[in-house]
N, CA and C atoms as a LAMMPS dump frame, in Angstrom:
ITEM: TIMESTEP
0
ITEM: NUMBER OF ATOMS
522
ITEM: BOX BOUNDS ff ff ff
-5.0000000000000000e+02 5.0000000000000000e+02
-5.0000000000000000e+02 5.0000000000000000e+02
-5.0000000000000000e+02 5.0000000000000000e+02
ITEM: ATOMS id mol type element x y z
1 1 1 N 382.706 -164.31 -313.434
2 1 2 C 383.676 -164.637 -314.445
3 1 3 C 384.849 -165.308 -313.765
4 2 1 N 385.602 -165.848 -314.756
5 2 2 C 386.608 -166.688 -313.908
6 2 3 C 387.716 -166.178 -314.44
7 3 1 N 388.854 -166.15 -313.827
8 3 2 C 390.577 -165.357 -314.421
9 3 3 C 391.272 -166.642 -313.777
10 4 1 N 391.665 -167.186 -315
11 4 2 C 392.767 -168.215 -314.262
12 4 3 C 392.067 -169.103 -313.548
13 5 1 N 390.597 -169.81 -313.89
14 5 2 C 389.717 -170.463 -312.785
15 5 3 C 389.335 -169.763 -311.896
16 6 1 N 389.53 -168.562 -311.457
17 6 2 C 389.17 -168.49 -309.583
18 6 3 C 388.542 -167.33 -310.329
19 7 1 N 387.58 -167.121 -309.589
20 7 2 C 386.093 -166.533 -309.364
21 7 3 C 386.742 -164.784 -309.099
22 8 1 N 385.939 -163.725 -310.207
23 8 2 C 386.625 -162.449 -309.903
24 8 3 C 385.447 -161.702 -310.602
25 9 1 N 384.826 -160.371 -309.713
26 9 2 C 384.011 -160.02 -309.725
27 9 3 C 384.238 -158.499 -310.056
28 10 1 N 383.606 -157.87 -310.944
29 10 2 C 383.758 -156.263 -310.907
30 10 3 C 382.602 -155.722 -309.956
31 11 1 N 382.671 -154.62 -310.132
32 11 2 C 381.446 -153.767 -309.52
33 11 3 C 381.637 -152.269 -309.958
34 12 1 N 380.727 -151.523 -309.607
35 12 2 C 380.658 -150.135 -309.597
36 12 3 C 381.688 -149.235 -310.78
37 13 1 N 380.685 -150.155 -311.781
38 13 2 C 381.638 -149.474 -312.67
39 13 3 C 382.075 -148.098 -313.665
40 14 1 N 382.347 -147.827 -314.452
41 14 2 C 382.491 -146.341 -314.864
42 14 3 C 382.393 -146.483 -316.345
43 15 1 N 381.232 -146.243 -316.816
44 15 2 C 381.414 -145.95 -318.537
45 15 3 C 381.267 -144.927 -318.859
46 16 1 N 382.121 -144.869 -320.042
47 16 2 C 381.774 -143.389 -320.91
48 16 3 C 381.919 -143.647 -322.46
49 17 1 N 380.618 -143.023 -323.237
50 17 2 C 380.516 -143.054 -324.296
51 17 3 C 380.609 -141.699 -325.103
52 18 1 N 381.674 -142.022 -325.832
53 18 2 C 381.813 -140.588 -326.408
54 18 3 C 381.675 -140.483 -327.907
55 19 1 N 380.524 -140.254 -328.039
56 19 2 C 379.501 -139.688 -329.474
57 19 3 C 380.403 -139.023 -330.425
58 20 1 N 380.993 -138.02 -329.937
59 20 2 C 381.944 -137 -330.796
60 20 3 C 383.257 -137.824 -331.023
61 21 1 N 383.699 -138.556 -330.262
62 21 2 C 385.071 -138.977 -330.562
63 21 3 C 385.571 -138.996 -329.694
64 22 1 N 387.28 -139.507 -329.441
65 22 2 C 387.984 -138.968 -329.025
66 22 3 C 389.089 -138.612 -329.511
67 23 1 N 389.244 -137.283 -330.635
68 23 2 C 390.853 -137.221 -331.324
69 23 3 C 392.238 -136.909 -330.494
70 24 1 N 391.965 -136.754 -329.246
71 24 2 C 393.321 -136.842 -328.099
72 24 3 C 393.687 -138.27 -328.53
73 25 1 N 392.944 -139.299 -328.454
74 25 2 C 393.417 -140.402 -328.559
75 25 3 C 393.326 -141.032 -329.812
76 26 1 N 392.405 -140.844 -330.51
77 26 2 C 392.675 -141.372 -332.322
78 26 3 C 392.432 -140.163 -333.229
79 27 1 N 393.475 -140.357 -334.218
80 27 2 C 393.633 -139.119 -335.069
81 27 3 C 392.315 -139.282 -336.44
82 28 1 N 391.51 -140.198 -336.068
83 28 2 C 390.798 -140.245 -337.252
84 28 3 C 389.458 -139.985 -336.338
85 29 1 N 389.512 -139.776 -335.222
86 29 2 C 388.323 -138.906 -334.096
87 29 3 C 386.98 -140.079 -333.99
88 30 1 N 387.391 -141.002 -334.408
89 30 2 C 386.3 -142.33 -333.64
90 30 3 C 385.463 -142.09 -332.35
91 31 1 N 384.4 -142.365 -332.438
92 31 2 C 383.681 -142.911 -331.189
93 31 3 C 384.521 -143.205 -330.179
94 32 1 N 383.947 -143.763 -328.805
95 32 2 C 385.285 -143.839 -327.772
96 32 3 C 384.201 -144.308 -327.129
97 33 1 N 384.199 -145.792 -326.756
98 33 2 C 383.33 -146.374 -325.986
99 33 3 C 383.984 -147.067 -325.015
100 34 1 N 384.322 -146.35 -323.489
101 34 2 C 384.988 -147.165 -322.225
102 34 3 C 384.632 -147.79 -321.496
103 35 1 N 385.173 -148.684 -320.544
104 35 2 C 384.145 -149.252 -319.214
105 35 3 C 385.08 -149.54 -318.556
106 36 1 N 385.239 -149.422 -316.935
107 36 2 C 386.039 -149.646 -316.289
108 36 3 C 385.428 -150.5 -315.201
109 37 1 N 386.026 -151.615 -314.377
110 37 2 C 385.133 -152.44 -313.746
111 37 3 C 386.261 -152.67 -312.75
112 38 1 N 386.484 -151.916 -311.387
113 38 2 C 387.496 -152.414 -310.536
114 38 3 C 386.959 -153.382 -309.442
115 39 1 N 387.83 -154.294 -308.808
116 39 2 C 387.091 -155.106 -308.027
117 39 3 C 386.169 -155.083 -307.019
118 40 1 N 385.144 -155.863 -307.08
119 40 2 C 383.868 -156.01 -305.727
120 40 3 C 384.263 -156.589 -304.889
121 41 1 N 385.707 -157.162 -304.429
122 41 2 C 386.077 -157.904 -303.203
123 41 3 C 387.541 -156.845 -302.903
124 42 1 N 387.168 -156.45 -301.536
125 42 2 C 388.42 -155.354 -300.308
126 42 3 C 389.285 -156.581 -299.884
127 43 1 N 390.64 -156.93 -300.22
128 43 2 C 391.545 -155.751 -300.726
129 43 3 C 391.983 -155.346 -302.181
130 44 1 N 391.294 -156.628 -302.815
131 44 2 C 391.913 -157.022 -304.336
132 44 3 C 391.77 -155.753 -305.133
133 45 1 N 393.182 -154.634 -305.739
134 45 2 C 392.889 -153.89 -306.407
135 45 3 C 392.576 -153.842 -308.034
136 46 1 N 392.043 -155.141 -308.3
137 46 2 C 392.891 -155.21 -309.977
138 46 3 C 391.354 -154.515 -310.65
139 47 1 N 391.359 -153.931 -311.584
140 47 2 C 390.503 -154.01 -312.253
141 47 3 C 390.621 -154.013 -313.92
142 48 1 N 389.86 -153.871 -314.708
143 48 2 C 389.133 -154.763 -316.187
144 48 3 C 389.018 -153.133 -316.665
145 49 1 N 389.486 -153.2 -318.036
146 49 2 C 388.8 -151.974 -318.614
147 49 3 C 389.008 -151.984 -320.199
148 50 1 N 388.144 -152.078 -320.828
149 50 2 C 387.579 -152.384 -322.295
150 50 3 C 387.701 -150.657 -322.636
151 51 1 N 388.206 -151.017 -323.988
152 51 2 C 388.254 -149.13 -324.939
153 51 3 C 387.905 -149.66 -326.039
154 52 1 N 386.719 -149.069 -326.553
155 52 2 C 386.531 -149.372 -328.483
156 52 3 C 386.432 -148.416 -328.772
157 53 1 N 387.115 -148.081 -329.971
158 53 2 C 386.828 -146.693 -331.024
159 53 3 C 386.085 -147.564 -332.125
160 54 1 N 385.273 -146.661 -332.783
161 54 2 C 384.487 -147.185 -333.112
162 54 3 C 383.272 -147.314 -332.931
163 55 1 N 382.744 -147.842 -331.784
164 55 2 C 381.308 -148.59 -331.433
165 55 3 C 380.315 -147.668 -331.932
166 56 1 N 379.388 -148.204 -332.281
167 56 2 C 378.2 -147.624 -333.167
168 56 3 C 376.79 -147.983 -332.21
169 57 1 N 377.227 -148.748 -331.442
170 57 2 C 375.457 -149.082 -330.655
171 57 3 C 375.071 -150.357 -331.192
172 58 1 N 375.889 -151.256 -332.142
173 58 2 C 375.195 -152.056 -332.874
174 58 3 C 375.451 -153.474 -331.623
175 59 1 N 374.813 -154.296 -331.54
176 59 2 C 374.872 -155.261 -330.937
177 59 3 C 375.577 -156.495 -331.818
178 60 1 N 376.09 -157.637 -331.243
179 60 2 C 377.239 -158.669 -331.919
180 60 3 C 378.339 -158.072 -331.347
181 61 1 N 379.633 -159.609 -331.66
182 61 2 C 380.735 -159.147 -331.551
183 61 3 C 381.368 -158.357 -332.29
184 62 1 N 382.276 -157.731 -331.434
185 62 2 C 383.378 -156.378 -331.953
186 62 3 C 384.249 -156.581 -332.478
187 63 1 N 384.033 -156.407 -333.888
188 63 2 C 384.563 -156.988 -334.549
189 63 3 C 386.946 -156.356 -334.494
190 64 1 N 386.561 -154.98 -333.774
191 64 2 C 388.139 -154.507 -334.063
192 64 3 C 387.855 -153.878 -332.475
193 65 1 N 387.518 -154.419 -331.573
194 65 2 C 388.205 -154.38 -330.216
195 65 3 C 389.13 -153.627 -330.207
196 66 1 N 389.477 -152.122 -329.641
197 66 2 C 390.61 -152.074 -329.548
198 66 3 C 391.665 -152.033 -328.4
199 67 1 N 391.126 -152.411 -327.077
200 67 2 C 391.783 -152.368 -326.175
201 67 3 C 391.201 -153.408 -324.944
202 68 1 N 391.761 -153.764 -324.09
203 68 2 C 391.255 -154.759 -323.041
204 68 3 C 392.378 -154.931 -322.071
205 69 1 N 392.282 -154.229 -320.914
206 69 2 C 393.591 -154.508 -319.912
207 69 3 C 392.774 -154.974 -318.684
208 70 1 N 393.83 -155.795 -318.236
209 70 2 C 393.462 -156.127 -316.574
210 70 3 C 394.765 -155.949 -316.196
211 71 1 N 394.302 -155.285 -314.624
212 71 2 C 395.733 -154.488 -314.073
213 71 3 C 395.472 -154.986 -312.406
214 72 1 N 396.483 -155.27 -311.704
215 72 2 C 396.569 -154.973 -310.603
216 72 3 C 397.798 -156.206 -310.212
217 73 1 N 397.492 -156.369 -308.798
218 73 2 C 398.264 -157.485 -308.577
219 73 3 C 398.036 -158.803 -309.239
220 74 1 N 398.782 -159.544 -309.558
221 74 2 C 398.368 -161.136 -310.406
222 74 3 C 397.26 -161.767 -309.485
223 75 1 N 397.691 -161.872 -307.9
224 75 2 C 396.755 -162.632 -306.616
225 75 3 C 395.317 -161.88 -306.063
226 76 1 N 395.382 -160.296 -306.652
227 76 2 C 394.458 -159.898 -305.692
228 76 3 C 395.634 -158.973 -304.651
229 77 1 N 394.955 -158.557 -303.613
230 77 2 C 395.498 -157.99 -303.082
231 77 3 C 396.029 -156.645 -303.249
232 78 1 N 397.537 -155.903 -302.643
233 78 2 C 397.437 -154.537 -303.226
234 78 3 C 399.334 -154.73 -303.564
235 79 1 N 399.558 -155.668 -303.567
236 79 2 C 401.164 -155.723 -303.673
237 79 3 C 401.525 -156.595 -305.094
238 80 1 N 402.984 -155.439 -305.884
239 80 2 C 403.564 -156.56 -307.063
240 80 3 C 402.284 -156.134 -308.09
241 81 1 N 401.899 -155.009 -308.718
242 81 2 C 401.327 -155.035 -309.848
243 81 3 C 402.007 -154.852 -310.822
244 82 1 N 400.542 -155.83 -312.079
245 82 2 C 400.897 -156.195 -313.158
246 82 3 C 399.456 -155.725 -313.759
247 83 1 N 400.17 -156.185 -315.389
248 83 2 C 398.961 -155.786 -316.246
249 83 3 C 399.468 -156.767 -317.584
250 84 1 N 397.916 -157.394 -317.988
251 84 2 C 397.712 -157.84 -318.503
252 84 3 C 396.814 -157.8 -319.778
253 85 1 N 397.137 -157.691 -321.098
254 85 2 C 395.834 -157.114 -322.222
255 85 3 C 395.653 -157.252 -323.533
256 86 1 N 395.277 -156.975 -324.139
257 86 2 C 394.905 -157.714 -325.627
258 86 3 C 394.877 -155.641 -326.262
259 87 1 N 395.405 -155.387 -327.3
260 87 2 C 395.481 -154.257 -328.347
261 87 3 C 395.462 -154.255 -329.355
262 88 1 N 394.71 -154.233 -329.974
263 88 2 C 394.563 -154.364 -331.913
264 88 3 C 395.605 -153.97 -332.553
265 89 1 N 396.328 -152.926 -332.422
266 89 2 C 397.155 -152.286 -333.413
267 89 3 C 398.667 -153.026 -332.688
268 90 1 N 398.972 -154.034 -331.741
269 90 2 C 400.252 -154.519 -331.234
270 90 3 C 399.695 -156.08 -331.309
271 91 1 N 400.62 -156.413 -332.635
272 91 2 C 400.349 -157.664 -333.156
273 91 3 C 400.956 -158.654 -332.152
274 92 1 N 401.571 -158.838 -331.295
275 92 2 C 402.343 -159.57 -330.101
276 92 3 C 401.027 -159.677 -328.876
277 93 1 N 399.822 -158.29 -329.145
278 93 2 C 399.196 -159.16 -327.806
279 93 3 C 397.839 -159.081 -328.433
280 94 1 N 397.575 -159.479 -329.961
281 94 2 C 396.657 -159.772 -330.75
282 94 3 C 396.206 -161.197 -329.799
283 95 1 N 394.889 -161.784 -329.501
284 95 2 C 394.809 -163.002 -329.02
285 95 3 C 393.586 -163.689 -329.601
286 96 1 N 392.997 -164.438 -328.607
287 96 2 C 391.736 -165.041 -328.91
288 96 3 C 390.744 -164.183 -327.965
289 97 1 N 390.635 -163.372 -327.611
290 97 2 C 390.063 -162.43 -326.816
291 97 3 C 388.819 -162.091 -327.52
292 98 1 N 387.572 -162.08 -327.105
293 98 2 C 386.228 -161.897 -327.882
294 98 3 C 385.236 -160.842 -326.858
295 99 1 N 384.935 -159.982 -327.289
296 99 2 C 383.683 -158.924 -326.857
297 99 3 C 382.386 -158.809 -327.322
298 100 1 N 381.364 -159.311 -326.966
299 100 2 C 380.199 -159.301 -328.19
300 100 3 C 379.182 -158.416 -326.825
301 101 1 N 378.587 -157.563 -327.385
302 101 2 C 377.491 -156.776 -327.157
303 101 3 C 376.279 -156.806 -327.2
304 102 1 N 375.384 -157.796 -326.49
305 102 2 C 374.071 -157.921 -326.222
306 102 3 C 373.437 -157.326 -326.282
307 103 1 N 373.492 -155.876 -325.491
308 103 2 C 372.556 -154.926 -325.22
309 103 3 C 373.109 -153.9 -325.806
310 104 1 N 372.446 -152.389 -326.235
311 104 2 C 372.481 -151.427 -326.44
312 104 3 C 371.493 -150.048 -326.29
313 105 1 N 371.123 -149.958 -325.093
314 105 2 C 369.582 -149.274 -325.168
315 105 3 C 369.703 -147.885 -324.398
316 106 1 N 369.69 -146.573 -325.92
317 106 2 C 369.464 -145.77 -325.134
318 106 3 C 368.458 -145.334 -324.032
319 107 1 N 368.634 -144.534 -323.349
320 107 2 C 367.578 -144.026 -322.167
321 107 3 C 367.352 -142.711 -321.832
322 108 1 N 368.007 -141.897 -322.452
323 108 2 C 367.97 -140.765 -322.471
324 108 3 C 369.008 -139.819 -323.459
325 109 1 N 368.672 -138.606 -323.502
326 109 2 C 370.205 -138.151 -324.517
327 109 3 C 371.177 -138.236 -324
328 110 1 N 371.422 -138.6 -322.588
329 110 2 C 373.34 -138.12 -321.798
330 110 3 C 373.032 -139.887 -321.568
331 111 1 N 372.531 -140.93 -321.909
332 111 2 C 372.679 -141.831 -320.952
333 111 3 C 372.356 -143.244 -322.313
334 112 1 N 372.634 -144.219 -321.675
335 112 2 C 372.424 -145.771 -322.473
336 112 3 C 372.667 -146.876 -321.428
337 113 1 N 372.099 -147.979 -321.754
338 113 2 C 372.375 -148.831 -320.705
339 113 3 C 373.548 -150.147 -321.788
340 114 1 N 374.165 -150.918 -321.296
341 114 2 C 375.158 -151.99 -322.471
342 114 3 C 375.112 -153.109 -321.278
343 115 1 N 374.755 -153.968 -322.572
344 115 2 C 375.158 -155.31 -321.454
345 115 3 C 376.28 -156.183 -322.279
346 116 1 N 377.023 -157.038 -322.393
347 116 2 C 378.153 -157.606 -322.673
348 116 3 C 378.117 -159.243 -322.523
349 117 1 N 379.023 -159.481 -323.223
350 117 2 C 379.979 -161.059 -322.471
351 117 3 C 381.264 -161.143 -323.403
352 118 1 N 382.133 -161.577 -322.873
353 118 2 C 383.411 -161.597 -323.107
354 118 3 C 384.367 -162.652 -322.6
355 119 1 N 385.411 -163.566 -323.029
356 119 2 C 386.672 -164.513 -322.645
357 119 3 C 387.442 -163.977 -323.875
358 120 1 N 388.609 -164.64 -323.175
359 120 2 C 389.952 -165.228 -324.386
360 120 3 C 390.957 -164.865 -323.076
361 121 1 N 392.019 -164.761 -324.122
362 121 2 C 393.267 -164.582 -323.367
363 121 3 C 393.632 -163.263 -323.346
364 122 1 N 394.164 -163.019 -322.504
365 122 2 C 395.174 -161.394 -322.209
366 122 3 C 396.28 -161.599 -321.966
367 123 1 N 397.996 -161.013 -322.609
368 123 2 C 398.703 -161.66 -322.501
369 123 3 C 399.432 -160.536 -321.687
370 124 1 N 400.578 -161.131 -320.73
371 124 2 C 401.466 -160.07 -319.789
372 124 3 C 401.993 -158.877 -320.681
373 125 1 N 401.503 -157.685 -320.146
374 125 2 C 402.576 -156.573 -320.803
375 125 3 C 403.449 -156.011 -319.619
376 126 1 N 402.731 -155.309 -318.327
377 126 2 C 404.039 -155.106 -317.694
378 126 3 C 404.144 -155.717 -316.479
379 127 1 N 404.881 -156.495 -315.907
380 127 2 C 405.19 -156.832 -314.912
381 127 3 C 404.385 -158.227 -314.69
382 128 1 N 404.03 -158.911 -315.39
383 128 2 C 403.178 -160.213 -315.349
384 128 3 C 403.968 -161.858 -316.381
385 129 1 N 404.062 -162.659 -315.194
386 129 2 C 404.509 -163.564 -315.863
387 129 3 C 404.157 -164.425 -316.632
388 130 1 N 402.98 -163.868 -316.988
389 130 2 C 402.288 -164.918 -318.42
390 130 3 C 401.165 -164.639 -318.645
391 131 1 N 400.241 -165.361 -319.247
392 131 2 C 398.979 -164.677 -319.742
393 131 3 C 397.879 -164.955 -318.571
394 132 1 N 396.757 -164.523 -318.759
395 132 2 C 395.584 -164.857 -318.135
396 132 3 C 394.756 -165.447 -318.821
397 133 1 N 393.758 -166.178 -318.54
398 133 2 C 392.588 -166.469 -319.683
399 133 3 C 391.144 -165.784 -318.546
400 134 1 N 390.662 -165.348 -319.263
401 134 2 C 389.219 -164.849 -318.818
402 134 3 C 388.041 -165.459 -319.273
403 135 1 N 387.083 -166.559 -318.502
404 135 2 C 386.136 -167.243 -319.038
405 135 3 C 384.967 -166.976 -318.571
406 136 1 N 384.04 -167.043 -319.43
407 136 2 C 382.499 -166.215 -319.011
408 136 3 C 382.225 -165.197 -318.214
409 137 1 N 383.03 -164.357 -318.79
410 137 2 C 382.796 -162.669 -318.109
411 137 3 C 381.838 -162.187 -319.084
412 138 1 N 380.829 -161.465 -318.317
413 138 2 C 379.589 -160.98 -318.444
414 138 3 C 379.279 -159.621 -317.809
415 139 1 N 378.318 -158.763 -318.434
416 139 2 C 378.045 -157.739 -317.819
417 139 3 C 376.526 -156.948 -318.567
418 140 1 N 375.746 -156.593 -317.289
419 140 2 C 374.391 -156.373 -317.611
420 140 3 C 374.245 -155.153 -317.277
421 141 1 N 373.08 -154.745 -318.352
422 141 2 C 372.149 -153.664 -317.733
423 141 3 C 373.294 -152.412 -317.502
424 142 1 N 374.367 -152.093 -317.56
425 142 2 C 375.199 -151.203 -316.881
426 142 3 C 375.031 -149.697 -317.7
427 143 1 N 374.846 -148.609 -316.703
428 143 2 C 374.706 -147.237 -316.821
429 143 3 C 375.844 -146.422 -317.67
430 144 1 N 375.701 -146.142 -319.131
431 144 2 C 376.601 -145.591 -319.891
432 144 3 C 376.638 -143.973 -319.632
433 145 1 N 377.283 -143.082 -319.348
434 145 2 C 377.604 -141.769 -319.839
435 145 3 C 377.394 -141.567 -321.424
436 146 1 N 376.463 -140.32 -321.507
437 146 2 C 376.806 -140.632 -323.174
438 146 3 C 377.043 -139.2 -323.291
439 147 1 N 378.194 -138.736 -323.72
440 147 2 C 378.9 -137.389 -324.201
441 147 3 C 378.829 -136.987 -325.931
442 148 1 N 378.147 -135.708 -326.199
443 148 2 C 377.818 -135.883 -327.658
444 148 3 C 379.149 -135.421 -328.464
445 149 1 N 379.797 -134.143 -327.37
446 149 2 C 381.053 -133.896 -327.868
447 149 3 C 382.536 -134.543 -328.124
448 150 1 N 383.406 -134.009 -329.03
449 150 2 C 384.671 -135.153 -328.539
450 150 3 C 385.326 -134.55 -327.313
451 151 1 N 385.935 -135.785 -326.913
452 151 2 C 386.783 -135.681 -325.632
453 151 3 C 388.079 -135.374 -326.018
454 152 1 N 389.252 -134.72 -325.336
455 152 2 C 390.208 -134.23 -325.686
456 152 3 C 390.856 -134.276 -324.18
457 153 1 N 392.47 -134.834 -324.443
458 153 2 C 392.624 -135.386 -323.127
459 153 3 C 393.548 -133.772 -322.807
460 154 1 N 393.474 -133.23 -321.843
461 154 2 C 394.372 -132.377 -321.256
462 154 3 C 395.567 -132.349 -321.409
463 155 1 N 396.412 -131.296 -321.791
464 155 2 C 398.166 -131.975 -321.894
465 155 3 C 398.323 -131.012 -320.369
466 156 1 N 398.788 -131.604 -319.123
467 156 2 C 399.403 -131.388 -318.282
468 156 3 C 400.872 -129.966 -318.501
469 157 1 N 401.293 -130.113 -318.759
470 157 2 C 402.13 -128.794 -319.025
471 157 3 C 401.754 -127.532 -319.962
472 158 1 N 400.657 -127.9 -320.641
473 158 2 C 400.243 -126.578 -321.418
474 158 3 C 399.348 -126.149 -319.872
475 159 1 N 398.564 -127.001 -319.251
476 159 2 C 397.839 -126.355 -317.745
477 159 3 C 398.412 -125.643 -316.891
478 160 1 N 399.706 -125.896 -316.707
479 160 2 C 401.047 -125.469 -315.933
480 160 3 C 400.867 -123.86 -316.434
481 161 1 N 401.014 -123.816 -317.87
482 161 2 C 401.602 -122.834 -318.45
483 161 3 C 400.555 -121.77 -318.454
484 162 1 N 399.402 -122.072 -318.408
485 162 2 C 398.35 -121.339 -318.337
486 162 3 C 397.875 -120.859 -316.865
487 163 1 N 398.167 -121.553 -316.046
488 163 2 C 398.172 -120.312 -314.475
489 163 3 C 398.53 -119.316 -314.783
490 164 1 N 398.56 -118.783 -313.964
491 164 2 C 398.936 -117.209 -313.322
492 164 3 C 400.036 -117.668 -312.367
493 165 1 N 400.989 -116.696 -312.876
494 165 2 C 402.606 -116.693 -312.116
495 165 3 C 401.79 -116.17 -310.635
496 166 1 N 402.699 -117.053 -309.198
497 166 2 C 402.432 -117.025 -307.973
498 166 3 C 403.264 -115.458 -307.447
499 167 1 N 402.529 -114.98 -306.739
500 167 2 C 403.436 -113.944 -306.371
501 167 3 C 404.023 -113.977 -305.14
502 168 1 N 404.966 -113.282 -305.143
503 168 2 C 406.136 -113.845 -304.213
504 168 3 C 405.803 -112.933 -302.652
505 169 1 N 405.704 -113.746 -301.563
506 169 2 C 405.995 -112.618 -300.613
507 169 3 C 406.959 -112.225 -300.155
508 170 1 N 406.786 -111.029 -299.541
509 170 2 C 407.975 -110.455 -298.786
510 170 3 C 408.899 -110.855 -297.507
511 171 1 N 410.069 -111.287 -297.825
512 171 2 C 410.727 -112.182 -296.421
513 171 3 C 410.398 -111.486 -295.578
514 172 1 N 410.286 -112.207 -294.312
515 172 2 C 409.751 -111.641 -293.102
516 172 3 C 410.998 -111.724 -292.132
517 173 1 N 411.166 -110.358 -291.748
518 173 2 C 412.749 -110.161 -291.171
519 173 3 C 412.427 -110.111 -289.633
520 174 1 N 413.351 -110.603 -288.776
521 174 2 C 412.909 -110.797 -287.126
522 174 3 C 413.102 -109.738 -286.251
């Protein structure tokens, strides 16, 4: 695929499909179909990561996309990150951004394989001085997680609260 013309490659990537939902993140408990694709070239940290609520398995484009960020440095590398992305519900980085879904084939009950292709634009949200365009990005054959339950994201301070108080030792006198 090309970002800005120059040649940019994912690899080893991370999906998760979540059957049950995810109501941590949508209150109407949608499907939750992720993929994360960080770069195949050392040092460049940026990587690609697609979120649909929604997805049903059906193949065609998506029609309500709801998320698409690319993050890292603008050049590659590991210095000066930015992020760049397209969000359905934030009419400012609504774009020409397109996801259509080739493949859909389960393979087991915990598992599916998705293949993809995707361009448009992603426009700067933090720290990026303008948009990107992404042209003939593609993706095959790739190994889905498939979770039947919903996902529910952890709240960090209710975890806190749920330890067990540390017990204190006894100063140690010389």
């Amino acid at each position: 695929m090309l970002v800005d013309g120059v040649d940019w490659t994912g690899s080893a990537p991370s999906a998760s499909y979540f059957a049950g939902g995810a109501p941590s993140l949508d209150p109407e408990g949608r499907t939750y179909l992720q993929l994360a694709f960080p770069s195949a070239t050392s040092p460049d940290a940026r990587q690609l990561t697609f979120g649909v609520f929604g997805f049903t398995g059906a193949t065609g484009p998506v029609q309500d996309l709801s998320e698409v960020n690319f993050s890292g440095p603008p050049t590659g590398g590991t210095d000066d990150v930015a992020t760049w992305g397209y969000q359905y519900d934030v009419p400012e980085q609504k774009t020409d951004f397109v996801f259509e879904v080739t493949k859909w084939e389960s393979t087991g009950t915990d598992t599916a394989l998705i293949s993809a292709t995707f361009s448009g634009t992603l426009v700067g949200i933090l720290g990026a001085s303008g948009p990107v365009v992404i042209f003939n990005g593609a993706f095959n054959d790739v190994e889905v997680v498939v979770f039947p339950d919903p996902f529910y994201v952890t709240d960090p301070g209710r975890a806190r609260q749920a330890r067990p108080a540390r017990r204190s030792r006894p100063a140690h006198s010389r």
